[in-house]
Every structure is written in C-alpha cells, then in structure tokens.
KOLVEXVEX-255041 format. One record per residue (C-alpha): x negated, y, z. Coordinates in nm, 2 decimals, decimal comma. Each point is the difference from the previous one (the first is absolute). Last residue first. Layout:
N
<<X; Y; Z>>,
...
//
This chain:
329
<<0,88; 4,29; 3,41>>,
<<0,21; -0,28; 0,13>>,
<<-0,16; -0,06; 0,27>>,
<<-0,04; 0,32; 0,09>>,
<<0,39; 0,03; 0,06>>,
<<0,04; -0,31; 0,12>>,
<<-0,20; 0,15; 0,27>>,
<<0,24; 0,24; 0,10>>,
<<0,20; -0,24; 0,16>>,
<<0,24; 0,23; 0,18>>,
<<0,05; 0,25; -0,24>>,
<<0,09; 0,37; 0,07>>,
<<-0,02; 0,24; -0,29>>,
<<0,00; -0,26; -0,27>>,
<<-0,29; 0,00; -0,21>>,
<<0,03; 0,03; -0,36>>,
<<0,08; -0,25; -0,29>>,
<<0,35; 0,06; -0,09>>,
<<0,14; -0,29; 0,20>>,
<<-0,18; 0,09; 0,32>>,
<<0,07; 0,39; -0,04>>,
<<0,42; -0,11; -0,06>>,
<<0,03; -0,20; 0,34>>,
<<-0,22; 0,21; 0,22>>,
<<0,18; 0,28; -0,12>>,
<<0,38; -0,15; 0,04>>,
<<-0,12; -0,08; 0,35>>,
<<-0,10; 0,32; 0,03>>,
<<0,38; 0,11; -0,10>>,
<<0,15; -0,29; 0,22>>,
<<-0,16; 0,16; 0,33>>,
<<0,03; 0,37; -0,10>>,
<<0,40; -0,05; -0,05>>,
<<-0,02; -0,16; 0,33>>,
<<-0,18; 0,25; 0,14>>,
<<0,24; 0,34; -0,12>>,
<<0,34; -0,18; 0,09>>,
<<-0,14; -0,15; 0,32>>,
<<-0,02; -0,34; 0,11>>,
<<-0,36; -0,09; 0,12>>,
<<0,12; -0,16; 0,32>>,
<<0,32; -0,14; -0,10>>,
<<-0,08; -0,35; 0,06>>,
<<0,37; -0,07; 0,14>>,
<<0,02; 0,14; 0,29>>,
<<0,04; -0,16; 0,39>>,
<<-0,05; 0,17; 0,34>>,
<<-0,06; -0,26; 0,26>>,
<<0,15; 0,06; 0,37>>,
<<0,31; -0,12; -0,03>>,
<<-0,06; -0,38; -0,14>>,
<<0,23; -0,22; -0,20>>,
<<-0,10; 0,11; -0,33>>,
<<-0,35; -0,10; 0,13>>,
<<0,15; -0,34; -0,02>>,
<<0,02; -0,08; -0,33>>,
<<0,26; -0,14; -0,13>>,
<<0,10; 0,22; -0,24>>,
<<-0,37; -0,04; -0,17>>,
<<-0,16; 0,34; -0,02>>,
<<-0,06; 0,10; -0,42>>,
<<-0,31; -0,12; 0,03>>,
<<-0,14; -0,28; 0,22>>,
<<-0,28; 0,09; 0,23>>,
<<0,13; 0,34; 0,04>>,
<<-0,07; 0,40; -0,08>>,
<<0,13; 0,33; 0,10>>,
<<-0,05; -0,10; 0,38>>,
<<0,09; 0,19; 0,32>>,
<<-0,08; -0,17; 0,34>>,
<<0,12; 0,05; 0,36>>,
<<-0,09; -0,04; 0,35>>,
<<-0,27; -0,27; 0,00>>,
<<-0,05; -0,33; 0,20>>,
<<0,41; 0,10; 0,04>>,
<<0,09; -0,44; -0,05>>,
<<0,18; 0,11; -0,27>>,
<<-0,23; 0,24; -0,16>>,
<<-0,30; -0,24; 0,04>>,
<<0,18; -0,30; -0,12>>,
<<0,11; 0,17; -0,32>>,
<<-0,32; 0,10; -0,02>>,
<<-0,14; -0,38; 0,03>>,
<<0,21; -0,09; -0,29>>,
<<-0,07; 0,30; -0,22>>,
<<-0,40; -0,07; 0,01>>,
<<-0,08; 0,33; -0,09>>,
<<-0,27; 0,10; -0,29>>,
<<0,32; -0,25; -0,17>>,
<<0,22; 0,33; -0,06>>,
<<-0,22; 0,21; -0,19>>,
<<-0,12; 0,31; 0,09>>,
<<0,25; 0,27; 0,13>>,
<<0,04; -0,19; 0,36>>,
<<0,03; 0,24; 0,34>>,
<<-0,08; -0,19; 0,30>>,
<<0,13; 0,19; 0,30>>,
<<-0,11; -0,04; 0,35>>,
<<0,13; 0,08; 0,33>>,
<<-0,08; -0,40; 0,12>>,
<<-0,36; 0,06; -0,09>>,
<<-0,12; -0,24; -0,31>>,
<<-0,26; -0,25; 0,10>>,
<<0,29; -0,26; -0,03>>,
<<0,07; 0,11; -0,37>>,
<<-0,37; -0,12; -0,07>>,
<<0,05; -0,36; 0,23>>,
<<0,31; -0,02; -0,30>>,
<<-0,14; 0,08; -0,32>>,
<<-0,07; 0,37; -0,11>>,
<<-0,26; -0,07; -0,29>>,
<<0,27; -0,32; -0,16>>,
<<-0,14; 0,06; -0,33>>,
<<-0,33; 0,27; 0,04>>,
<<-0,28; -0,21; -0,08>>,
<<0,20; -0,20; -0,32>>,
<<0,09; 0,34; -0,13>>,
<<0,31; 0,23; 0,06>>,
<<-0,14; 0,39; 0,01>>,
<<-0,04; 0,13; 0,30>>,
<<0,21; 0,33; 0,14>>,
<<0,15; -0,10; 0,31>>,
<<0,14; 0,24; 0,25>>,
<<-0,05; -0,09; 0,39>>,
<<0,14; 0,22; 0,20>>,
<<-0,07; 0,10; 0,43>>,
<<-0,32; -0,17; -0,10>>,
<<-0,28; -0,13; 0,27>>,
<<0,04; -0,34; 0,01>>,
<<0,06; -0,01; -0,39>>,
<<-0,29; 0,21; -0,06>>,
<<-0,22; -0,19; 0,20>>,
<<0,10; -0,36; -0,15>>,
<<-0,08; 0,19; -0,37>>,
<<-0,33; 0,06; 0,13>>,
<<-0,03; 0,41; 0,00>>,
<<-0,12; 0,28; -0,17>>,
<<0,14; 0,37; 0,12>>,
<<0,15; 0,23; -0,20>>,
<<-0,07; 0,36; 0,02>>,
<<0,19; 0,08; -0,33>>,
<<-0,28; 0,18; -0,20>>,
<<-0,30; -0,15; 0,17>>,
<<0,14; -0,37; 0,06>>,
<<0,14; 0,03; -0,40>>,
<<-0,41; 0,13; -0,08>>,
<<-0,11; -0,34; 0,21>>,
<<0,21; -0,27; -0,16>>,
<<-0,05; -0,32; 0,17>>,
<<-0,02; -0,31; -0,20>>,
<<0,27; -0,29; -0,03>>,
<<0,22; 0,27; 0,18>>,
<<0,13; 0,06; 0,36>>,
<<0,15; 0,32; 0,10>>,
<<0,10; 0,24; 0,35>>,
<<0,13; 0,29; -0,07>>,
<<0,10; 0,21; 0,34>>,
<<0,30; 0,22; -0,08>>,
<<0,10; 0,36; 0,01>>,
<<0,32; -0,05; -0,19>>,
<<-0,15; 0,22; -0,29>>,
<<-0,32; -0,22; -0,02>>,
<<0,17; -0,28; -0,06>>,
<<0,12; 0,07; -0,36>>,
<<-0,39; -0,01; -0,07>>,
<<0,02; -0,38; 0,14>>,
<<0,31; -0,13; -0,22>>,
<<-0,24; 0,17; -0,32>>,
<<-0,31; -0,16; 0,11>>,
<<0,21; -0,35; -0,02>>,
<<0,18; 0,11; -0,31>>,
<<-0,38; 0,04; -0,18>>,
<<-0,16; -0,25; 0,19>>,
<<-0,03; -0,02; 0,41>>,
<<0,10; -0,37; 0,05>>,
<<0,17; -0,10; 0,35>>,
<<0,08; 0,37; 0,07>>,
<<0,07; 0,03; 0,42>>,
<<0,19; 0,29; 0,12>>,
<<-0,03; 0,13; 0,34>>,
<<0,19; 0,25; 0,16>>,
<<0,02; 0,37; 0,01>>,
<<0,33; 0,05; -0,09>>,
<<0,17; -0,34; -0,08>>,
<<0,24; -0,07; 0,28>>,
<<0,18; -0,29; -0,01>>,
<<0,41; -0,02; 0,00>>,
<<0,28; 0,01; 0,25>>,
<<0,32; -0,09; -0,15>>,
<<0,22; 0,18; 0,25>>,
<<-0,13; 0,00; 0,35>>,
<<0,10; 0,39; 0,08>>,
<<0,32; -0,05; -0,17>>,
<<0,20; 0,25; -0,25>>,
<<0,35; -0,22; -0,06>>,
<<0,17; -0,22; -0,15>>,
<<-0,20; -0,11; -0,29>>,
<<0,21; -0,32; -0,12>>,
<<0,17; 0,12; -0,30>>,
<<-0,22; -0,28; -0,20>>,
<<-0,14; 0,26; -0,21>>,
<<-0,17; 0,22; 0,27>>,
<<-0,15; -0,34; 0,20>>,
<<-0,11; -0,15; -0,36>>,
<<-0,18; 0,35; -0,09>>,
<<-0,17; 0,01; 0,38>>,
<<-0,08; -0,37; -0,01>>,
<<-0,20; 0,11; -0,35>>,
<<-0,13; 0,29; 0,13>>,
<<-0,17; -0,15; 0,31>>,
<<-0,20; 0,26; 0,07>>,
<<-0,41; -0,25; -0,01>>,
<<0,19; -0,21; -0,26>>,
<<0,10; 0,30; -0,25>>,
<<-0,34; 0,18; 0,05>>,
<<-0,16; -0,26; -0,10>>,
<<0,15; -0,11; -0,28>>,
<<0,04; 0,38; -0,15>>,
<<-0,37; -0,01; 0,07>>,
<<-0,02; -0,30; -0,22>>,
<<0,20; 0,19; -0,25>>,
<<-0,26; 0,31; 0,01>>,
<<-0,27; -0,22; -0,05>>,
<<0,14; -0,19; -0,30>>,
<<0,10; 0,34; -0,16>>,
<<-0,38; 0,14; 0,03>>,
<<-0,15; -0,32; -0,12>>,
<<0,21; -0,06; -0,30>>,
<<-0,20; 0,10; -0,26>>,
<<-0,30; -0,06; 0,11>>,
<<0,01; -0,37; -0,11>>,
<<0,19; -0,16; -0,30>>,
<<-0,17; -0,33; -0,15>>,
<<-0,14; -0,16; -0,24>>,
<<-0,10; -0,35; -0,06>>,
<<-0,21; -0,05; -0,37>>,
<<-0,02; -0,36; -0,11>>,
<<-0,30; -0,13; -0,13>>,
<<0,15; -0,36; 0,08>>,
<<-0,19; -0,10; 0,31>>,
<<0,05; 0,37; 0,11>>,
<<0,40; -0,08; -0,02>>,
<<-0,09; -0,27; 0,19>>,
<<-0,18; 0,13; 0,28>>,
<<0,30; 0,32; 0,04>>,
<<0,23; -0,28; 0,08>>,
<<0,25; 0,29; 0,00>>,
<<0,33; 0,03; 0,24>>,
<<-0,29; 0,14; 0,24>>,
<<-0,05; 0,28; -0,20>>,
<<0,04; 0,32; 0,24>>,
<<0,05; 0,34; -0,13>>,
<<0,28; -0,05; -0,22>>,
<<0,15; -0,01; -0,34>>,
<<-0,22; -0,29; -0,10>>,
<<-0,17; 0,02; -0,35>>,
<<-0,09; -0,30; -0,14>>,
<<-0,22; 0,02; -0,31>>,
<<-0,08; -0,24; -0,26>>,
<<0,25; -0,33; -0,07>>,
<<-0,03; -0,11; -0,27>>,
<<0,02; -0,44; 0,13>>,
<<0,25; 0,16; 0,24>>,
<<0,22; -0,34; 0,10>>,
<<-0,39; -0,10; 0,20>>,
<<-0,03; 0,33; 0,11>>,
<<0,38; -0,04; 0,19>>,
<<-0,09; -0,38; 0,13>>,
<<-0,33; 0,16; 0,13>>,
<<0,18; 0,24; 0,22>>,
<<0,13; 0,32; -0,08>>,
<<0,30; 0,07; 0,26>>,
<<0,21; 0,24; -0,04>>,
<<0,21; 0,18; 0,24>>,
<<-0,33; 0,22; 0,04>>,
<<0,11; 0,17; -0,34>>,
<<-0,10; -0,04; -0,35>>,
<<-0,13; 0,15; -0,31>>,
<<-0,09; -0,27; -0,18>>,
<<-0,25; 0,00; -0,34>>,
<<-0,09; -0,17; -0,29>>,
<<0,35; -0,15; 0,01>>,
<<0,04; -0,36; -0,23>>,
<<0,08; -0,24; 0,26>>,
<<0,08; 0,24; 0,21>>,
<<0,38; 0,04; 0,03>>,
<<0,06; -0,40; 0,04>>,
<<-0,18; 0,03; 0,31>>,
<<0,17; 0,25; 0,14>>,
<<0,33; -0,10; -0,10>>,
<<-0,07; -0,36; 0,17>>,
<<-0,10; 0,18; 0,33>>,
<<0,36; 0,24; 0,03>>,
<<-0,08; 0,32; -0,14>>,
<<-0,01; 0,26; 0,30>>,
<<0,29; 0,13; 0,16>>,
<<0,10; 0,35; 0,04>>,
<<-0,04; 0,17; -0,29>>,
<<0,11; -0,24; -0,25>>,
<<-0,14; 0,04; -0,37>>,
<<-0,26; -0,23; -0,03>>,
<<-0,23; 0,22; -0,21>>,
<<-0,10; -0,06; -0,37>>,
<<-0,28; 0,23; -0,13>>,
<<-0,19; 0,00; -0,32>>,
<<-0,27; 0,23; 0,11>>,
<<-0,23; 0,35; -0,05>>,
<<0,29; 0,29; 0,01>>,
<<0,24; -0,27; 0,17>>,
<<-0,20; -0,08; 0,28>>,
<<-0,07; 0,38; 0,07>>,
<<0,42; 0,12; -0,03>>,
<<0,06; -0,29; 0,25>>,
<<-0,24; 0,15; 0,23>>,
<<0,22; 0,36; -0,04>>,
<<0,36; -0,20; 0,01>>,
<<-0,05; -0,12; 0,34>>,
<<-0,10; -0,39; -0,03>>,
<<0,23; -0,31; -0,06>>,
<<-0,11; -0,33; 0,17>>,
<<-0,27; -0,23; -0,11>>,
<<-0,08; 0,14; -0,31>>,
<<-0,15; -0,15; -0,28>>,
<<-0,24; 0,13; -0,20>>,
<<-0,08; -0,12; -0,38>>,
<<-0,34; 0,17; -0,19>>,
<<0,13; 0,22; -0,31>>,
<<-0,12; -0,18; -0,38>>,
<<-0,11; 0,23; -0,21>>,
//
C-alpha cells in the first residue's frame, strides 16, 4: 500500500517526527534555522499529500496551485495567518493548527516582557556588561511600578485569560476588550469590559493577544498610541502588524509612551535597519514566546497528529476548517 507523502517545512523534535514517519513518506528540509527558500517550497509539493509547516511560510494560491495533492496543512503554531485559509477550503483542504498548548508558556513570556520594560532589565544587563555601573545611585534606571496597576488585554482568549490570571498575583486592575464579552472570565478574574479607546486611556500596560486578520491589521495605529498615558507600556506577543510599527516607533521616540516589549514584527526576522534597534526603551526578542523544551515539542507533535489523522481518514484534533471535513464525508 501506497504511504501518503509529507513534507516538512523545518525539522521537528524527534517524537513528532517518529508520528509522520509511522503513517508517511517524509522528506524535511533539513536546516533548522532557515526556512526553504520560495522555489524549494514549491518544488517540494508538487506531489506532498501533506505539509507540516511553520509561520515562516506562506501558503498562498501560487503554493495550492504547485500542490495539485495536496491534503492537509498542518501549521506548527497557533495563529495561521501565513495561510490563505479561504483557499485551502476552496480546494477541500484541511488547515490545522496548534492551540492550547502553548498558552501557559506564551503568558508567562509576555510577563517576562513586561516586567523587563516596566525594571529596565535590559538597560540594567547592558549598564553591568559595559563596565559602566559605577556606583549604587538613588536615580539609577528608574522603572514603572506594576503592583496594583492596571493592565489592559486587547483579546481575552486562551493566552489572553492566561496574561490576566497572572495579574492577580500583582494585585492588578484587569481591564479587556474582546469581539464579545466574556462574563464567566469577568467573574473569575474580575475583569472589567471596556471600548478598546477606554482601555488604552485608562491602561498602565497594554498586552495584545488578537489574532492577525483583516479587522485587527494596523489595531494600534497612530491617534490609538496617542490615547496611550505617557507611563505606559505596550507589551506585543501577537503578531507584529496588530501594531502599526512605523507609528510606534514614532510613539517611543517622541515618549507618547514610556516603553514597549514585542516578540513579534511587521517584517520577520527584524530588518538591520530598522529603527527600533535604535531606541532604549523598547525591549526586543525574537518570537520566542512559546519556546520551551516541553511546548515546543508539544507544538510540532500535534501538528504531526493533525497531519497523520487527516491523511488516514480521521479527524484531526484541532482543525481550522472543519467543514472540509463534512464536506467530504
């Protein structure tokens, strides 16, 4: 019997591998740390049933139209929009995806974010490695409190819920906005609804949890940073074009807000010349958010899943699209 063909974006822990292989012809690009170049890609799936992929790639119409097999697409991630999820439904084919999973390490790092802009640690790390700490000083790299502040959730899902529960522990007012409200999260957390201009008027930090969609591109433009207090911190784990980049730049320069700490950009990896590099009061990472031994493994294993219960007839745990699935049945 002829096994269905996967190919695999980028290599995956050895336990997901050890699932595409029990069920799949498997070929993987084999560089960790750079995706296939666009031509590779393409060539790759001409005959692939399936592709395990990351959010490095994009799957547009010019990909489906190189993947006349082409099946299942199982994205290594909780967000999908590197998928043209429209046309893959067009074509019966099955989008999956990876949530849950990373919710509780995605919330902790954008805490991490927060916490490092609102003390400073970065300056303070430069400062100690330079050799330029002198001295104990009474003015030295003051910082924001966060103890009983308040922190605004643009998007209480899973990680957004997840950012707020942390909250709790510092004594903090939750303030959230949301496409619909979410009365039993206001009960357990004791969040309040707001307007999204309210909560940024009214937010010590801002920490963004949307996904990226046509509605939410651009969200944080530049007369929304303005609402922004003066003290505040916008803390981005999303994606990097919920924020117009140009106008934050403008907004940390020109001190409209203190600081900002982003995991994610409008252009991936960060151009050299761009000019956040340039600013002191932005903490910078490179999309690290869910990057844990234990939930990255987890990631690319259900992706694995998703990948192998589509090509042998069963329902993936977590599809996108689910109704190509009774569609097809």
């Amino acid at each position: 019997m002829t096994r269905p063909r996967v190919y695999v974006s980028r290599p995956l822990p050895p336990s997901a591998m050890e699932i595409l292989h029990a069920h799949c012809d498997v070929r993987v690009w084999d560089h960790e740390d750079t995706p296939p170049p666009r031509p590779v890609l393409l060539e790759a799936v001409r005959d692939a049933e399936g592709l395990v992929c990351l959010v490095t790639e994009r799957v547009d119409e010019e990909l489906l139209r190189h993947a006349p097999r082409l099946r299942v697409v199982a994205n290594v991630a909780v967000g999908y929009d590197n998928i043209d999820v429209a046309a893959c439904t067009r074509r019966a084919i099955v989008v999956t995806n990876t949530p849950d999973v990373l919710t509780e390490a995605t919330a902790d790092f954008a805490w991490a974010l927060l916490l490092a802009a609102a003390r400073r640690v970065v300056e303070g790390d430069r400062l100690v490695r330079s050799g330029q700490w002198r001295s104990w000083g009474l003015g030295l790299l003051l910082g924001q409190d966060v103890h009983g502040r308040t922190l605004g959730i643009v998007g209480l899902g899973r990680i957004g819920a997840a950012v707020a529960r942390r909250a709790r522990g510092f004594g903090m007012r939750v303030l959230y906005t949301n496409p619909r409200r979410r009365p039993e999260l206001e009960a357990e957390l004791g969040a309040e609804y707001v307007e999204l201009e309210a909560l940024l008027v009214r937010s010590d930090f801002v920490s963004l949890h949307v996904p990226l969609t046509p509605q939410t591109r651009h969200l944080l433009n530049r007369e929304r940073l303005r609402l922004m207090k003066p003290t505040a911190i916008l803390v981005n784990t999303a994606r990097g074009a919920v924020v117009d980049e140009e106008a934050l730049v403008e907004a940390l320069r020109e001190r409209w807000i203190w600081a900002a700490a982003l995991d994610v950009y409008e252009r991936e990896p960060l151009p050299p010349d761009s000019p956040l590099l340039q600013l002191d009061n932005v903490v910078l990472a490179p999309h690290v958010g869910s990057a844990t031994h234990t939930t990255r493994t987890r990631m690319a294993e259900l992706a694995a899943e998703n990948c192998v219960a589509v090509l042998t007839g069963r329902t993936p745990p977590t599809p996108v699209n689910p109704e190509v699935l009774r569609t097809s049945r």
